[in-house]
C-alpha positions in Angstrom: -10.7 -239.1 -11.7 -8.9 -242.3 -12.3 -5.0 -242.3 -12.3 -4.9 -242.8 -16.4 -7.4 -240.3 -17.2 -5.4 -237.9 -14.5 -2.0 -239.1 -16.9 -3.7 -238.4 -20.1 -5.6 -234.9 -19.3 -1.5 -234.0 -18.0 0.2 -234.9 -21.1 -2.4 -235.2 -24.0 -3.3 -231.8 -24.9 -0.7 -230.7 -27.2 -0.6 -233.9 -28.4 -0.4 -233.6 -32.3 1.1 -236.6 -33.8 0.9 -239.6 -36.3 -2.3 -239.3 -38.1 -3.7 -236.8 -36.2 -1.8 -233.8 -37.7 -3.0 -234.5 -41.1 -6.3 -235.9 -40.3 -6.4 -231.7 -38.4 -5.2 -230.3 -41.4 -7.9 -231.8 -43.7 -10.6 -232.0 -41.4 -10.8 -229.3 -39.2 -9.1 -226.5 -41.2 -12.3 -225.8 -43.3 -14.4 -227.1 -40.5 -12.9 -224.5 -38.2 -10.0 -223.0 -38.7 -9.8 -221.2 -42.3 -12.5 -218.8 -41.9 -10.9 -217.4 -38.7 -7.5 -217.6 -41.0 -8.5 -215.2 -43.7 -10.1 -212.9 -41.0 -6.3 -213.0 -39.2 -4.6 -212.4 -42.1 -6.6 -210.0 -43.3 -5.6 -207.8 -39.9 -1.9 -209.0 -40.1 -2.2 -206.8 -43.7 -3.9 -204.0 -42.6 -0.1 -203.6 -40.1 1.8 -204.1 -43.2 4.6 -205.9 -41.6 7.6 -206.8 -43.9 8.7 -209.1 -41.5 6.7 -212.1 -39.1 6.6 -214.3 -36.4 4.0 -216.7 -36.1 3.6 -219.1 -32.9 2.0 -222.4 -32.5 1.4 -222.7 -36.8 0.2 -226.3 -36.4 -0.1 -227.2 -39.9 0.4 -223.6 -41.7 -3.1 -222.6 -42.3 -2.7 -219.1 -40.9 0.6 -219.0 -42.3 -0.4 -219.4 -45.9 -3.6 -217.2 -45.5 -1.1 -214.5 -44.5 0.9 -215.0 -47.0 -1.7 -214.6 -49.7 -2.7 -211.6 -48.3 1.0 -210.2 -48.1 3.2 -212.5 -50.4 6.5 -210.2 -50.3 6.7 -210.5 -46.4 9.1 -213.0 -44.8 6.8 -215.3 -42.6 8.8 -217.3 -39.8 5.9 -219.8 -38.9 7.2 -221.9 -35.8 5.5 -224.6 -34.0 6.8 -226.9 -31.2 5.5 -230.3 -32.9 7.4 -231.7 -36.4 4.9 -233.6 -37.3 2.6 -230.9 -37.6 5.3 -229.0 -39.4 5.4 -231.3 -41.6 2.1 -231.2 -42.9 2.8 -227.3 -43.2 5.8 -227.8 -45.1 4.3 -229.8 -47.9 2.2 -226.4 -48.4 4.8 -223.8 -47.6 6.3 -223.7 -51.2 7.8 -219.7 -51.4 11.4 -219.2 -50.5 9.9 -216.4 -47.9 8.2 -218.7 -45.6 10.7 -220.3 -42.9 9.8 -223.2 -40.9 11.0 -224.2 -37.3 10.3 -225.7 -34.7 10.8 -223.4 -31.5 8.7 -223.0 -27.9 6.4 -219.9 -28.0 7.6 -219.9 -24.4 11.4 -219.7 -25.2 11.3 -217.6 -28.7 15.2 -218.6 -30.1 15.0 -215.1 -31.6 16.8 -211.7 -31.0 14.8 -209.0 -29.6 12.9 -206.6 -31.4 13.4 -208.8 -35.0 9.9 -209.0 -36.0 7.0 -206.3 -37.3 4.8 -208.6 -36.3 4.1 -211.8 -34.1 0.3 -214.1 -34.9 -0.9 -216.8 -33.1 -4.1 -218.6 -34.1 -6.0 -220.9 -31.7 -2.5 -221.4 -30.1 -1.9 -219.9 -26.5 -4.6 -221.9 -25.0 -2.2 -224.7 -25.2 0.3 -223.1 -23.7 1.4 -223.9 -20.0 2.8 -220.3 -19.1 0.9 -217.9 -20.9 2.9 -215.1 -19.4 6.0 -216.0 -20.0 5.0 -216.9 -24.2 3.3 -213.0 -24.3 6.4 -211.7 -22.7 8.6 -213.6 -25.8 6.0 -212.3 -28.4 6.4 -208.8 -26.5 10.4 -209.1 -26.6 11.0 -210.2 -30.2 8.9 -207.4 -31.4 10.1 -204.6 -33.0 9.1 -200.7 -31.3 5.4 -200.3 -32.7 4.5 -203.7 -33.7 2.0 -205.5 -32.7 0.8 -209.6 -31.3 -2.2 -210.6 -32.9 -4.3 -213.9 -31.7 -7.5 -215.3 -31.5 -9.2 -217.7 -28.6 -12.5 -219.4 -28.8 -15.5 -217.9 -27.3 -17.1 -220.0 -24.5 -18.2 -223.7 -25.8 -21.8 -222.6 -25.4 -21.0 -220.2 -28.5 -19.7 -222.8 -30.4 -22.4 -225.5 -30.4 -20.5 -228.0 -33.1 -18.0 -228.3 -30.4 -20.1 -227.7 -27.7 -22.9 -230.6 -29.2 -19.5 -233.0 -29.0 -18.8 -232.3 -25.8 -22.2 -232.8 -24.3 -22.1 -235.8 -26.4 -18.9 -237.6 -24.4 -20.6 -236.6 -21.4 -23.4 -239.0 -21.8 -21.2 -241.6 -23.2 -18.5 -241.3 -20.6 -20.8 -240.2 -17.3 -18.2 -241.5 -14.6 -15.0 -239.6 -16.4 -15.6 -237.7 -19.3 -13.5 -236.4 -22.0 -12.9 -232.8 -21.1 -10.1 -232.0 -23.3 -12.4 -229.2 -25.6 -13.6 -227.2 -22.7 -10.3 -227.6 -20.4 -7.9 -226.1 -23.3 -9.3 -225.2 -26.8 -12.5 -223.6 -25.1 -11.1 -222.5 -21.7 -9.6 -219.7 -22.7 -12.3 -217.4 -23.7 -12.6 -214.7 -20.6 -11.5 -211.8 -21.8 -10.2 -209.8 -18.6 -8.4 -212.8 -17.6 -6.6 -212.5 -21.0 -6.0 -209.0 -21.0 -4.5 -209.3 -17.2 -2.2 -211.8 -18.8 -0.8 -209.3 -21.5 -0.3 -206.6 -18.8 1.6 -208.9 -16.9 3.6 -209.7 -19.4 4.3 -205.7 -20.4 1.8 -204.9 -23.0 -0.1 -201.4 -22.2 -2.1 -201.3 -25.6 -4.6 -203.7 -25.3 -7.8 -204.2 -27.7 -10.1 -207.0 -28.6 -13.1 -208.2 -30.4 -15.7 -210.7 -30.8 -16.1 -212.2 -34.3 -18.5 -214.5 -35.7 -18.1 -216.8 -39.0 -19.9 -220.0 -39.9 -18.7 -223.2 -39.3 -19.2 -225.9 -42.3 -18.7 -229.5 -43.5 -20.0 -231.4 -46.2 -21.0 -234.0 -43.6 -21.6 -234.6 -40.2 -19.2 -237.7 -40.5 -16.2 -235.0 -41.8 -16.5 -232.9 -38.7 -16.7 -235.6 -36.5 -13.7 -237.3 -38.1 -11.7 -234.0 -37.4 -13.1 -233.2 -33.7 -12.8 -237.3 -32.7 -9.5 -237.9 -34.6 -8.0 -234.9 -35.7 -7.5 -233.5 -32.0 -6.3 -234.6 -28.8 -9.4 -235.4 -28.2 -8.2 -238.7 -30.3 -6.2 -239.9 -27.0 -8.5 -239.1 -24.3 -11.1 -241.6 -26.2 -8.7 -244.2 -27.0 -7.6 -243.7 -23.3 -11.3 -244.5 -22.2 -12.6 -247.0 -24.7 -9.5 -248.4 -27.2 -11.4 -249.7 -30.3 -13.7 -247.7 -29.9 -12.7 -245.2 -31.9 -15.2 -245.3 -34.9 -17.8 -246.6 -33.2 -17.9 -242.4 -31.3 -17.0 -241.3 -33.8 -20.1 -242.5 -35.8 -22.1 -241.4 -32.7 -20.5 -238.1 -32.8 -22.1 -237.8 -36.7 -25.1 -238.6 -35.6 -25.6 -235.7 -33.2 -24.1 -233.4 -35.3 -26.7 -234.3 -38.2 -28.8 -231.6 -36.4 -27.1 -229.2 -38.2 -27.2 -230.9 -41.6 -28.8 -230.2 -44.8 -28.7 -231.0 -48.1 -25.2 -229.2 -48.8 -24.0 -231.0 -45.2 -23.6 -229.3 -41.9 -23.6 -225.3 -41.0 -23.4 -223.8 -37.8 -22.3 -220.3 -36.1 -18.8 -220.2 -34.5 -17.5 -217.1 -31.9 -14.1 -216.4 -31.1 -12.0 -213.0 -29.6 -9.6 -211.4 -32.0 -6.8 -210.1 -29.6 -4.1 -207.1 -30.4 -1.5 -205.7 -27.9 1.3 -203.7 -28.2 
């Protein structure tokens, strides 16, 4: 792998900044992200936590699913990057939802403060998984509970998966492997739950869930996947301008799914609880 590529696969994956935050945010929350959302929040209810943590909010689409589902809770929705804060904060407009910016790895909370600690599509990113399940673990409160979700392998998610086979042929010699190094390389389940034992949980449970994935185009999802990701800076590191000319390739294969009311297409990812 050539010495940039080698830099950019090192420090590009949690990489959410300039345009790309809001470009995430408008693309590929309805594309891929708010269907898993409700389903989160729904299971964040069912706990009936008065108090919560969320890690790794991005721009605060699990945080204000939650909150319509429970709108007298206090929600503390932290994420490490500002600018993706500050998409969340143009949204976050009730006096009980905090915003900060804190490490999931180093929780600047007391322990046992929270009823209840969510991540969505968040600990893939994160370098010591361990150590950010043994904060959730340690801010929790006797009984309560960490609730996450992961994506399923990339095979089970062919809009990503169709992308990814896409940048292969396009980039033979190095290709972009940013979707099934971190968003999609998460997905084995006993690796996961070895990770929340090691970290001290005991109650461990988890489940597979499928929704559909939509856009009213192939161009909007492949605006969100190309540009709305990290994926943005593995491409520009490979081929600067570019940019629109994949992207517009990326449209094209995705027009497999399309139809008259633009593209559908399953999505799987695991629904984790410990305590």
């Amino acid at each position: 792998m050539p010495p940039l590529a080698q830099h950019v696969m090192a420090t590009s994956d949690t990489l959410f900044t300039g345009s790309i935050p809001a470009t995430y945010d408008r693309y590929l929350g309805p594309l891929l992200f708010e269907p898993f959302a409700r389903d989160l929040a729904q299971r964040v209810a069912a706990l009936e936590p008065r108090r919560i943590l969320e890690t790794a909010a991005g721009t605060g689409i699990v945080t204000a699913a939650i909150h319509y589902q429970l709108p007298d809770a206090e929600i503390v929705a932290t994420d490490l990057n500002p600018d993706m804060l500050e998409v969340a904060a143009a949204k976050a407009d009730a006096p009980n939802i905090i915003l900060r910016k804190a490490d999931a790895q180093q929780l600047p909370f007391p322990d046992a403060s929270f009823d209840a600690v969510v991540c969505q599509f968040g600990v893939m990113f994160f370098p010591d998984r361990v150590g950010a399940y043994r904060e959730a673990r340690r801010v929790l409160r006797p009984g309560g509970r960490f609730l996450f979700n992961v994506w399923n392998s990339l095979d089970r998610n062919p809009v990503s998966g169709r992308i990814a086979d896409l940048l292969v042929d396009l980039f033979p010699d190095d290709p972009p492997e940013f979707l099934a190094r971190t968003p999609f390389g998460y997905h084995d389940l006993a690796r996961i739950e070895a990770d929340l034992r090691a970290a001290g949980f005991s109650d461990v449970t988890a489940e597979t869930v499928t929704k559909s994935s939509h856009a009213p185009s192939a161009r909007h999802a492949a605006i969100g996947i190309c540009q709305g990701s990290p994926m943005h800076a593995e491409i520009m590191a490979r081929a600067p301008g570019r940019l629109e000319e994949i992207t517009e390739a990326a449209a094209e294969a995705l027009a497999e799914f399309g139809g008259e009311d633009g593209i559908e297409a399953p999505m799987s990812a695991h629904v984790v609880s410990a305590g």
